[in-house]
C-alpha positions in Angstrom: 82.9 111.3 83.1 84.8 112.4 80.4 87.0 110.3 77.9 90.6 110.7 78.6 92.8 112.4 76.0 95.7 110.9 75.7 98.0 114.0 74.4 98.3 117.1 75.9 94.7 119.2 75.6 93.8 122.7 76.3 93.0 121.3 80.2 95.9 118.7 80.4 98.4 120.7 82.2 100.9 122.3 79.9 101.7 123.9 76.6 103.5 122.5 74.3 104.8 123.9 70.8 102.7 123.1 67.9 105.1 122.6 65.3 108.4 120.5 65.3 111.4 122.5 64.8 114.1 121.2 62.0 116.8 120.2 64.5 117.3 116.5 65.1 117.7 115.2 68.4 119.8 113.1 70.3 117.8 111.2 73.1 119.4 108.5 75.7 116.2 106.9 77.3 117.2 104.6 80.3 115.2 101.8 81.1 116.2 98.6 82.3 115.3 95.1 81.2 114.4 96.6 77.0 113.8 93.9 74.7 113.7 91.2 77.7 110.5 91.8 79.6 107.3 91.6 78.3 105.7 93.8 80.8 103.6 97.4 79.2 106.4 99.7 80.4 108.6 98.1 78.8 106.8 97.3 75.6 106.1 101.5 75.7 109.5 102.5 75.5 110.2 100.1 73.0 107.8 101.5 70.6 108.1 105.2 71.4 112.2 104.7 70.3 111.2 103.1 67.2 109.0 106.0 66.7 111.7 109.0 67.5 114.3 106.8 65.5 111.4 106.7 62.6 110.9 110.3 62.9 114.8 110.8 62.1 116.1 111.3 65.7 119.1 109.5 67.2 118.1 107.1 70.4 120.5 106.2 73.0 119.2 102.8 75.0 120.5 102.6 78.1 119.6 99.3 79.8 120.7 96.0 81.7 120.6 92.7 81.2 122.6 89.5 82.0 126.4 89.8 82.6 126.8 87.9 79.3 125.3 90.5 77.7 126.6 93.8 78.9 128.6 96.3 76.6 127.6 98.1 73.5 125.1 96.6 70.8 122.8 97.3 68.4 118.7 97.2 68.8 115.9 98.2 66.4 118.6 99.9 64.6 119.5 102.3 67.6 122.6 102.0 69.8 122.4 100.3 73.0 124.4 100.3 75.8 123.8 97.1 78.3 124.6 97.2 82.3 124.6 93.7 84.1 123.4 93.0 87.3 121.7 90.6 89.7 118.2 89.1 88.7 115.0 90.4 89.9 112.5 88.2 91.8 108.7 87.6 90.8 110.3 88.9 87.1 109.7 85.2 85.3 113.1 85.3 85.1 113.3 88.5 82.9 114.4 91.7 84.3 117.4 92.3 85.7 118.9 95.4 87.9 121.2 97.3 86.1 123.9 99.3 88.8 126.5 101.5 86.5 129.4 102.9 87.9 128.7 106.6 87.2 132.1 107.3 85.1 131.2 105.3 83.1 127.5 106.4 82.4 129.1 109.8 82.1 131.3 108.9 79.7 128.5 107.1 77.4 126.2 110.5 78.0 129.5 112.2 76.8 130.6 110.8 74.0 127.3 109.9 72.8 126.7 114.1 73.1 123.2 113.4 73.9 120.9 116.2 73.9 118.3 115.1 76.9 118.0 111.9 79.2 114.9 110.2 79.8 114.3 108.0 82.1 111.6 105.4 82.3 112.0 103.5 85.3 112.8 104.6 89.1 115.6 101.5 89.2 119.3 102.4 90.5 120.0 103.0 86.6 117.7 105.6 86.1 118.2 106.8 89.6 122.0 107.3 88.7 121.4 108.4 85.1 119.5 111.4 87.0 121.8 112.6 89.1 124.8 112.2 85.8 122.7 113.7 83.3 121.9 116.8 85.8 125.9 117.1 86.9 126.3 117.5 82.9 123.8 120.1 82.9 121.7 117.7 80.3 117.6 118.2 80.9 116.0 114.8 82.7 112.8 114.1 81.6 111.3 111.0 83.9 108.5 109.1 82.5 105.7 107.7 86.0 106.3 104.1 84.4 106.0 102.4 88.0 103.2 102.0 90.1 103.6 100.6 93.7 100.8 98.1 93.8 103.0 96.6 90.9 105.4 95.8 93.0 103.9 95.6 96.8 100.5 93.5 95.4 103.0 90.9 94.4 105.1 90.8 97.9 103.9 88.5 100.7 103.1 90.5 103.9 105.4 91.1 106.1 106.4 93.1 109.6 106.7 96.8 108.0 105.4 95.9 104.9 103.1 99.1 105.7 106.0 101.0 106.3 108.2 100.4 103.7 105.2 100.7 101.2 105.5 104.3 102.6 108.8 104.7 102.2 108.6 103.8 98.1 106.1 106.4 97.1 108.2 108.8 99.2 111.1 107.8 97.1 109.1 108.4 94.1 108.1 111.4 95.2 111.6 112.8 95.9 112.9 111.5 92.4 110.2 112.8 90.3 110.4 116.0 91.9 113.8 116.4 90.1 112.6 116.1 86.6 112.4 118.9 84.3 109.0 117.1 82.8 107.1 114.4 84.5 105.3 112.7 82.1 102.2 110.9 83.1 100.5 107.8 80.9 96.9 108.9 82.0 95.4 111.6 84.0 94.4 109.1 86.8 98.3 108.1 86.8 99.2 111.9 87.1 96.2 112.2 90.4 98.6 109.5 92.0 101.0 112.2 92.7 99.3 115.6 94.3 102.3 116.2 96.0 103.7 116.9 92.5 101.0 118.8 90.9 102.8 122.3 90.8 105.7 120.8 88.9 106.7 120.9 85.4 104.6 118.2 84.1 102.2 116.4 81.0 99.6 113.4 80.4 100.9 111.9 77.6 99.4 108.1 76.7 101.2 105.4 75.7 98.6 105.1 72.6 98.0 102.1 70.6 99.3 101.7 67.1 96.4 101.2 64.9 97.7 100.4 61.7 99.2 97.1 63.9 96.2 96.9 66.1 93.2 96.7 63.9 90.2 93.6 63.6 91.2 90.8 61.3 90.1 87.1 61.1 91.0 85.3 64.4 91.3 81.6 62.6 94.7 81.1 62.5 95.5 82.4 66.2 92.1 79.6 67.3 93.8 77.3 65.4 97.0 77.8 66.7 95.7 78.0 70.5 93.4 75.1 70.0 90.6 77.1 71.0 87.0 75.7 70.3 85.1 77.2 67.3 81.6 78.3 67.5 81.7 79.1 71.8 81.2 82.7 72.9 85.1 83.8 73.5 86.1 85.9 76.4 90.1 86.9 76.5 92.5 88.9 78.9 95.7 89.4 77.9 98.7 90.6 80.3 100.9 88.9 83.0 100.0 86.8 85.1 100.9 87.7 88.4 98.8 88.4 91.7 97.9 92.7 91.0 96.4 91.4 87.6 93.9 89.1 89.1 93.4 86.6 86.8 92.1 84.5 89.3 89.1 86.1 89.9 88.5 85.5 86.5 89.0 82.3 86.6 87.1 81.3 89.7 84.0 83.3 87.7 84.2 80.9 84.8 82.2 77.8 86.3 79.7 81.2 87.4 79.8 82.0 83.4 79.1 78.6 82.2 76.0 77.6 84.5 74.3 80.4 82.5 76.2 80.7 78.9 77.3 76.6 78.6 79.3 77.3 75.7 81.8 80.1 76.5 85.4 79.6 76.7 88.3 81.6 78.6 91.7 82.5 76.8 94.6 83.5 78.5 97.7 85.7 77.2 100.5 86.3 78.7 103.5 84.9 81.1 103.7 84.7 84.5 104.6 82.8 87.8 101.1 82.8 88.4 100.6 80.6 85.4 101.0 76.9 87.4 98.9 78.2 90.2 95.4 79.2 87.9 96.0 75.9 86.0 95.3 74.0 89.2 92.4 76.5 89.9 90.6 76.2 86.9 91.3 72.0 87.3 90.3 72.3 90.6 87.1 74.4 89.3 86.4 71.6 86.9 86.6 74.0 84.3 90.4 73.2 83.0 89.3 72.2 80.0 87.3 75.3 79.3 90.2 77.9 79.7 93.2 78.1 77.4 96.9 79.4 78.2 98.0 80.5 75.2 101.6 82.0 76.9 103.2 84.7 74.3 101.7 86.3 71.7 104.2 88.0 69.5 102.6 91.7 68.5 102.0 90.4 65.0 99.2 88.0 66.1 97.6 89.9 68.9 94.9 91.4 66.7 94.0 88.3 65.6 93.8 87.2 68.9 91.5 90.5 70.5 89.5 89.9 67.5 88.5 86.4 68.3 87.3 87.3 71.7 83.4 88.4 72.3 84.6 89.9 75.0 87.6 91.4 76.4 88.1 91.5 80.3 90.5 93.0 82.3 90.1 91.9 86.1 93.7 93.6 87.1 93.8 95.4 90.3 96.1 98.0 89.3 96.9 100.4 86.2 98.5 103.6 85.0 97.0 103.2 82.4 96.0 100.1 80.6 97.8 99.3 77.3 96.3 96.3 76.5 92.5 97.7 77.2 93.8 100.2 74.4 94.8 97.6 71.7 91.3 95.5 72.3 89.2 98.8 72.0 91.7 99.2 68.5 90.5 96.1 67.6 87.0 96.8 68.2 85.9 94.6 71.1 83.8 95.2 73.5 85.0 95.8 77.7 84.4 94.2 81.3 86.9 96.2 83.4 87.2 95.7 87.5 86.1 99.0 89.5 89.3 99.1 90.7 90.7 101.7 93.2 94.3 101.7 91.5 93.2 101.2 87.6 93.3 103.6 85.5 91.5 101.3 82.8 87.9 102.4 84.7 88.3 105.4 82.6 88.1 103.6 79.3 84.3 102.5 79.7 82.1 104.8 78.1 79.1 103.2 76.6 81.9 100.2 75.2 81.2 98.4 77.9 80.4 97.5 81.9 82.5 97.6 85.3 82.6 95.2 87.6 82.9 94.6 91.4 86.9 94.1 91.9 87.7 90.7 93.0 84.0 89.4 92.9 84.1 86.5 90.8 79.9 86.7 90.9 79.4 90.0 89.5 82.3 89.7 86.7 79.9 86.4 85.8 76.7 88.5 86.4 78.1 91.5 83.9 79.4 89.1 81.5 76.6 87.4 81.3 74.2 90.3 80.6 76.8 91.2 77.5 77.2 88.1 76.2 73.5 87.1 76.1 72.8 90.4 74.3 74.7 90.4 71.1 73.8 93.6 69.4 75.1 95.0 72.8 78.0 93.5 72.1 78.4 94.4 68.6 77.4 98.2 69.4 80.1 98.1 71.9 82.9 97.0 70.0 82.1 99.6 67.5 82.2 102.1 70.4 85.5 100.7 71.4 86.6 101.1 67.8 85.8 104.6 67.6 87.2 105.6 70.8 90.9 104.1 70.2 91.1 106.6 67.4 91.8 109.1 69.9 94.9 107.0 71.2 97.0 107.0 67.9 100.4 106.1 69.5 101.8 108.6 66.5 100.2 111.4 68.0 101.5 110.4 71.6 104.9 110.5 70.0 104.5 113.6 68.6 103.5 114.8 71.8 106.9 113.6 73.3 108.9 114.6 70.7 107.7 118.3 71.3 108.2 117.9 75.4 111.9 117.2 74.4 112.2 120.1 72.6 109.8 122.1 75.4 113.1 121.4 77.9 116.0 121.7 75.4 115.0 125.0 74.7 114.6 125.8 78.3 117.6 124.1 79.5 
């Protein structure tokens, strides 16, 4: 198997111009819930405006948020436009559903005389900044952000759960097919879609900023976590909620320990989850052997991959797997689930091992084997290291920047 790349390659399914033509760009990219949810599609958009505003093009944010915070504001230096709306379950109280009257996104496309829209989200907000922006005669570019499992693995079952599971990846279908360039995050996020394969369309990651994610000493982020000094450190970092599967890894701690007695389990991240795998690693008898360490800001997440041994992703699905990124960046070593909707499977190469999804025995078993081997582990994280140099988030917005221009020109 061969490492993905994450910007467009002689193989990866179009051709893009080389150089960046002079003119600067004005870009509205929709997305609701910016600069509120700490979820990876969010935090991608985020950084890929601050990269196109860096570059010395003008950004447009179009968002939602909370009726107290609707109207026109600043963010990151960029203009942002705020729709209210009602509050999303299973969100952690973050991400709310923005529903503009279309005048009035017309009139911000308008006046703002944007060049392109880009949606990141399949929401009613970028659903109806779709259908303005192409009634303007604007090129939509549509980002696959959104995954179903995302959103059905954390639903309860119910009569036509099935059915209506259906029904959303025939929506997504439909909406996608109306973009004048998909963009996909990974090549195993662009096989999710065969349906759309003839279509204009590139894999473009969401990279990992390595000037920001690089090794450095982990004290102050043990300190501040109160995690033990001198036990072998395993970490995940992401939401907590049910598609992640931070359970599993939880339930294979008291599996970890009976072989490695010293090792310790860190935490990072939000999520309703959270109260639920506190009560299973208390009822484990292992409660005092895993840390929640909640939110790390960016500035301290290096410190934090770098304290770990080893990095673990046990999440059930992924387009691609930001955070796997930024702990190869930081040179640490992988235990990734086998799982059928992960994309993250595609980052072990030689930097680490797979595991049984959802089987707390063999994510022990495979840690186990790494952790009791530590020139593995060392040779690993330099493996990981090296590999995240073909991730550089500058050359993934380069990559965009020249898709932008790709449908300007042929608008």
């Amino acid at each position: 198997m061969s490492v993905p790349s994450p910007v467009p390659s002689a193989d990866s399914l179009m051709s893009l111009p080389d150089a960046r033509p002079p003119r600067r760009l004005k870009i509205a990219i929709v997305s609701d819930g910016l600069g509120d949810v700490i979820a990876g599609s969010f935090i991608s958009t985020i950084r890929f405006a601050d990269l196109l505003h860096a570059r010395g093009h003008d950004i447009v944010l179009i968002s939602s948020g909370p009726p107290r915070r609707r109207g026109e504001g600043r963010f990151h230096g960029m203009t942002m436009h705020r729709f209210p709306g009602p509050l999303i379950p299973w969100s952690d109280g973050q991400l709310y559903l923005g529903v503009p009257a279309p005048g009035r996104l017309r009139w911000i496309l308008e006046t703002e005389q944007v060049d392109a829209v880009h949606v990141m989200v399949p929401l009613p907000l970028g659903l109806i900044a779709l259908r303005v922006g192409k009634a303007l005669g604007l090129p939509v570019v549509i980002h696959s952000h959104t995954q179903p499992e995302n959103i059905f693995m954390n639903s309860p079952r119910f009569p036509g759960y099935e059915a209506l599971y259906r029904r959303f990846c025939d929506y997504l279908n439909w909406l996608y097919r109306q973009a004048d360039m998909m963009i996909y995050p990974s090549a195993f996020a662009f096989r999710q879609f065969p349906a759309l394969a003839g279509g204009p369309h590139v894999v473009i990651s969401n990279g990992v900023d390595r000037d920001r994610f690089r090794p450095m000493s982990p004290g102050a982020f043990k300190v501040q976590c109160g995690i033990p000094e001198g036990r072998l450190h395993l970490l995940y970092v992401g939401r907590l909620h049910k598609e992640k599967d931070v359970a599993t890894l939880v339930r294979a701690v008291p599996l970890l320990r009976e072989r490695v007695p010293g090792c310790h389990l860190s935490l990072v991240g939000l999520g309703y989850e959270r109260a639920d795998l506190t009560e299973l690693a208390r009822a484990l008898g292992v409660g005092t052997h895993v840390t929640f360490c909640g939110f790390v800001p960016d500035d301290d997440l290096s410190a934090a991959y770098t304290s770990a041994d080893l990095f673990v992703m046990p999440s059930l699905a992924e387009l691609e797997g930001m955070a796997v990124l930024e702990a190869m960046a930081c040179g640490r070593p992988l235990l990734v689930a086998n799982a059928q909707y992960s994309a993250a499977v595609d980052f072990v190469h030689g930097n680490g091992l797979l595991f049984n999804a959802g089987d707390p025995r063999h994510l022990a078993e495979q840690a186990c084997q790494l952790l009791e081997a530590p020139a593995t582990l060392q040779a690993m994280g330099q493996a990981s290291l090296s590999m995240s140099a073909l991730f550089d988030i500058h050359e993934s917005a380069r990559a965009l920047e020249s898709v932008y221009y790709s449908v300007i020109g042929a608008s």
